[in-house]
C-alpha positions as CSV (number, residue, x, y, z in Angstrom):
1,X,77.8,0.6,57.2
2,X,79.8,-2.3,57.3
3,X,81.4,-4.0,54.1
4,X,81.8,-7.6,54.2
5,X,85.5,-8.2,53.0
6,X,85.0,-11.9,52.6
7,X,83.6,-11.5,48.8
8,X,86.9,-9.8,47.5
9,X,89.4,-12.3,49.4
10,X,92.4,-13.0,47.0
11,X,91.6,-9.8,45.4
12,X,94.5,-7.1,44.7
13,X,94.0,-4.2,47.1
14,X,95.7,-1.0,46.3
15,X,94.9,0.9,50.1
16,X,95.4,4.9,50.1
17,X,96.2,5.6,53.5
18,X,95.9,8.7,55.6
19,X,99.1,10.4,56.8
20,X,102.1,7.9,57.5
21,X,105.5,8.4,57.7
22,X,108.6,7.0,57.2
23,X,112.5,7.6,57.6
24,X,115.3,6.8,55.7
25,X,118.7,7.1,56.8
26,X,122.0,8.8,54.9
27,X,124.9,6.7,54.2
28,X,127.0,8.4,56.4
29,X,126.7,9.8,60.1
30,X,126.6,13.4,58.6
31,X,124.0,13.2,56.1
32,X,120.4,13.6,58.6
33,X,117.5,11.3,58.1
34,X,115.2,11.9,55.0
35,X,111.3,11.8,56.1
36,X,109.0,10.5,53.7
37,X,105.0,10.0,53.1
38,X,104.0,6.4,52.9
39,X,100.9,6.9,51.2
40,X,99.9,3.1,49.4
41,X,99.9,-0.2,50.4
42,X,99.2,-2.7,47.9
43,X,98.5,-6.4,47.9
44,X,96.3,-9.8,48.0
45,X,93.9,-9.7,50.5
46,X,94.3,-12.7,52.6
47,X,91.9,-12.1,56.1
48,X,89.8,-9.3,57.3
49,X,89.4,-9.1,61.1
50,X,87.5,-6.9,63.6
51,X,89.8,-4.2,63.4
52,X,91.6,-4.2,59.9
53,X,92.6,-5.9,57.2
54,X,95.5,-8.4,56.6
55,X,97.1,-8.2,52.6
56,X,99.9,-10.2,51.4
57,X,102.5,-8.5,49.5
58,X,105.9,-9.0,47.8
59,X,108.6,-6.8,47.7
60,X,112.4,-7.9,46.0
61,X,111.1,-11.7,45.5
62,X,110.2,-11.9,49.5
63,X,106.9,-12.9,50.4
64,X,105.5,-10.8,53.4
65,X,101.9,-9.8,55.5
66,X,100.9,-6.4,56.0
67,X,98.1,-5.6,59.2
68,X,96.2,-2.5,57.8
69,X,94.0,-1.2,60.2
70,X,90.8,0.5,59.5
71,X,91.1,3.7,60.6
72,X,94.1,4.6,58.7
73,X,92.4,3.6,55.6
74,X,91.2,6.5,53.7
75,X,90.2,4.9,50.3
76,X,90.8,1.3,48.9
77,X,90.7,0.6,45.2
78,X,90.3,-3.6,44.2
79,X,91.2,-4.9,41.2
């Protein structure tokens, strides 16, 4: 089944994704890289394409797109 995306443009998404990681580096050569779980993304939804969906978000007063594609999507919540 396919959901047409075009009735919740400029909607809030809040996107659970599956497994995604990040790292984050120590302040200092010694210290080793800290892995993390990026499990969210959230934001306007501004397109859906063939292949994913495109939400705009804003992190620290900086406007910025996000490309979400479908298949890591495991949930989406919209507000």
């Amino acid at each position: 089944m396919k959901l047409d995306w075009n009735q919740f443009m400029g909607k809030t998404l809040n996107i659970t994704l599956f497994e995604n990681y990040g790292v984050v580096y120590g302040a200092n050569e010694k210290e080793h890289p800290t892995f993390y779980e990026i499990v969210f993304k959230v934001g306007k939804l501004t397109a859906a394409y063939d292949d994913g969906l495109l939400i705009e978000s804003s992190r620290e007063q900086q406007a910025f797109n996000i490309f979400v594609p479908y298949n890591s999507i495991k949930c989406v919540e919209i507000f």
